[in-house]
N, C-alpha and C positions, 0 to 999 in steps of 0.2 A: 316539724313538731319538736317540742323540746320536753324531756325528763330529767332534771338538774336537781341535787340537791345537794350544800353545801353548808357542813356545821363546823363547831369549834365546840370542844368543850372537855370534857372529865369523864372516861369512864365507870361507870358506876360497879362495875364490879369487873374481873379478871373474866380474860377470852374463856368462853365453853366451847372445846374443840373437838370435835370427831371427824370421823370417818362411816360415810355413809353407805350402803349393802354396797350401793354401785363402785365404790373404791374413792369417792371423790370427797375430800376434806372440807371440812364445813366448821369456821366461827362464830360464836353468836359472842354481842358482847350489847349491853345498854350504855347509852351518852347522855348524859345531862347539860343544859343549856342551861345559862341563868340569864334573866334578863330584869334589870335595874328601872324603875319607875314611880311616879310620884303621886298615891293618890290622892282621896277628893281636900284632904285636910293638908295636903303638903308634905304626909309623912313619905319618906323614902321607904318601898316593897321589894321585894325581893321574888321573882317567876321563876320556877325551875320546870321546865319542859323534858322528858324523859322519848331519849327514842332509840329503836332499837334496831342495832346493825348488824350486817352478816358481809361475811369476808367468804371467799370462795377457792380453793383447791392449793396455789403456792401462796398466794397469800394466806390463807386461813393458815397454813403451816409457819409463817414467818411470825403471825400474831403471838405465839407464844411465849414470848419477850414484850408482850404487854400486860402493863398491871392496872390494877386500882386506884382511881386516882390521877391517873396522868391525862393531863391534855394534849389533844389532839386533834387535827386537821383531818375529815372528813368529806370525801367528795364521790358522788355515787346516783342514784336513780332511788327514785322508789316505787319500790314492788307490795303486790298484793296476793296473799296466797291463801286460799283455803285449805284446811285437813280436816279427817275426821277421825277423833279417838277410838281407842280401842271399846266404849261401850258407844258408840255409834251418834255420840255428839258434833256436832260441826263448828270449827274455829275458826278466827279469822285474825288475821296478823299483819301488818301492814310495818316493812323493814324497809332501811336504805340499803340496798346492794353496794357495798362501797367498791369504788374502783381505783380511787387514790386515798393513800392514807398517811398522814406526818405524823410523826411525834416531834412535840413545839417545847419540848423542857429537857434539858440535861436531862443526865441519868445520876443516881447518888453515886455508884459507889464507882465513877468513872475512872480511868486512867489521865496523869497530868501530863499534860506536854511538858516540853521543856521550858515552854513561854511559860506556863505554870494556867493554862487555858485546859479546860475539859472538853474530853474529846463528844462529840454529838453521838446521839442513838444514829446505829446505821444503817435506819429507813429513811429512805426519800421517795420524792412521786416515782423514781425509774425503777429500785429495788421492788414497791409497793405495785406498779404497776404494770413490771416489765410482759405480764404473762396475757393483757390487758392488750398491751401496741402489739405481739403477738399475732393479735388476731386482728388485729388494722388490715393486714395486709393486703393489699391488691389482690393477689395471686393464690 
């Protein structure tokens, strides 16, 4: 069986980051997708799909060097989780657990190399992931 999900897009607003009773670090952050299409008259629309992600324990710590606005490479599962409020309501929430995360744009206020190239944000799938292969192990 497969649980795959795989976006691209802009965060809608800066990581919400805590620490939960159990000690374990938790981000929440919303991504927006757009999607470009023509309807019935031929005018060109504009879809924006909103969805919402959590980042989990070294990663939710590394997200804190994400902002507003930046795009970014998402790859994860999606989960489904009920709670219920403190006046005895029941919710329901349905997030990509991410397990790889890129950021796909420079940063502004970067350092230059000497080529006069700006140095990349330094997340990749292994920094993003490492805690993820981790727990791959055989053994």
């Amino acid at each position: 069986m497969l649980n795959k999900v795989i976006l691209i897009g802009n965060l809608g607003k800066d990581p919400e980051i805590r620490t939960l009773e159990s000690g374990v670090s938790r981000a929440l952050f919303t991504l927006a997708t757009n999607e470009s299409y023509k309807d019935r008259n031929g005018t060109w629309q504009k879809s924006t799909e909103w969805h919402d992600v959590v980042l989990w324990r070294s990663m939710a710590e590394r997200a804190k060097s994400l902002k507003k606005g930046m795009l970014v490479y998402v790859e994860g599962k999606l989960t489904h989780r009920k709670w219920t409020d403190k006046e005895g309501k029941e919710h329901y929430v349905s997030e990509i657990a991410c397990e790889i995360l890129r950021i796909l744009e420079k940063r502004e206020h970067s350092h230059s190399s000497p080529e006069g190239k700006k140095d990349q944000i330094p997340f990749s799938e292994d920094s993003f992931n490492q805690e993820a292969a981790s727990d791959d192990l055989p053994f």
